[in-house]
N, C-alpha and C positions, 0 to 999 in steps of 0.2 A: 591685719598685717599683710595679708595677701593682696588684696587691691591697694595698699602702698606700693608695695613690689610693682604691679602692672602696670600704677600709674607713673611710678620711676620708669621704667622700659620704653611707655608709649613718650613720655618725655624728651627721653633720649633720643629716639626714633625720629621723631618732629624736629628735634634739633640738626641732627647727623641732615635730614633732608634739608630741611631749610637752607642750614650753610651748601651743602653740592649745591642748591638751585643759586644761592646769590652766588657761588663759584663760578660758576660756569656761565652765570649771564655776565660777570666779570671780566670773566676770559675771554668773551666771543670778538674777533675779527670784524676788523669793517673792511670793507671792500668795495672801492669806488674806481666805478668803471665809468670810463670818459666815452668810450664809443657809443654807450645808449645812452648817455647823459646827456643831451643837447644844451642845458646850461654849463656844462663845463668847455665846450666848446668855441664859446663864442671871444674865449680870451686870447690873444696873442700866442703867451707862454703856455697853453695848455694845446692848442690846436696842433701843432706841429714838433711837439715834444715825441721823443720815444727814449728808450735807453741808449742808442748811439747819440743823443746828444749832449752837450756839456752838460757838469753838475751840476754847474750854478742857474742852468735854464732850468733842467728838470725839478732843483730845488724850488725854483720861482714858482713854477709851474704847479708843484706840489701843495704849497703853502697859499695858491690862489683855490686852488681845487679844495684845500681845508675848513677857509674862507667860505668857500660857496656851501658844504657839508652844513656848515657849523648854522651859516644864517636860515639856511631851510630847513634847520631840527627844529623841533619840536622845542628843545633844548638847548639854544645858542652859548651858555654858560656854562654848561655840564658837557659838552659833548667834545670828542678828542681834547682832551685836558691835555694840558704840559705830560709829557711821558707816554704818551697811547701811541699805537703803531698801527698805519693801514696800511693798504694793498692797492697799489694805483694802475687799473691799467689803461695804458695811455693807447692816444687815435689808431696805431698801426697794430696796436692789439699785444705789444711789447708789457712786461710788467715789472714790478718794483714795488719793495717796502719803506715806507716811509716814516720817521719819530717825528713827532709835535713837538718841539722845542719849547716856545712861546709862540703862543695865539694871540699875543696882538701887536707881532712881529710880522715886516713884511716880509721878511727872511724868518719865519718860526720855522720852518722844518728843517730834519738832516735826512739824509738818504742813507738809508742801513747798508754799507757796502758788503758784507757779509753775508745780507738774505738775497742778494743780485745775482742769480741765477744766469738771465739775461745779459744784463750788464757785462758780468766777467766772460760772457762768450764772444760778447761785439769785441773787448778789449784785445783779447788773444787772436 
């Protein structure tokens, strides 16, 4: 009876950690910075983008910079899925959040106007 008990406990334990570790590798942020990226640079819409520029450039921009992420993973079919959100910081070192819409959309991304920090400063 006794090591039923401890092996329920150690079970539970194993469990509780397992789901925190898939949690949290779930949860983790990506973050793609164009300034040490030299492949995200070399595109039009990414070279000269910041947050004082229009949406729909930074969108472009965004969704080429997804593009470029997605082909150099490891993982081009798993990685930033429809719904994932990253952290772009663009050539002048300006930053912004961005949602995956559809990935294999030339327009898949939206700009999270409410994580714009940035953004809402250039605007006012």
């Amino acid at each position: 009876m006794m090591k039923d008990t401890r092996t329920m406990r150690r079970a539970k334990a194993c469990f509780w950690l397992l789901l925190i570790g898939i949690y949290s590798v779930a949860t983790a942020d990506v973050v793609i910075d164009v300034i040490r990226g030299q492949e995200y640079r070399q595109f039009s819409t990414v070279a000269a983008t910041s947050v004082h520029s229009p949406a729909e450039v930074r969108a472009a921009g965004a969704a080429q910079i997804a593009a470029i992420y997605r082909a150099r993973s490891g993982t081009p079919f798993t990685s930033l899925p429809p719904g994932s959100k990253f952290k772009v910081v663009w050539p002048d070192g300006s930053t912004e959040y961005v949602q995956v819409v559809s990935p294999v959309s030339s327009a898949g991304t939206e700009l999270l106007e409410d994580a714009q920090p940035d953004a809402r400063a250039s605007v006012n």
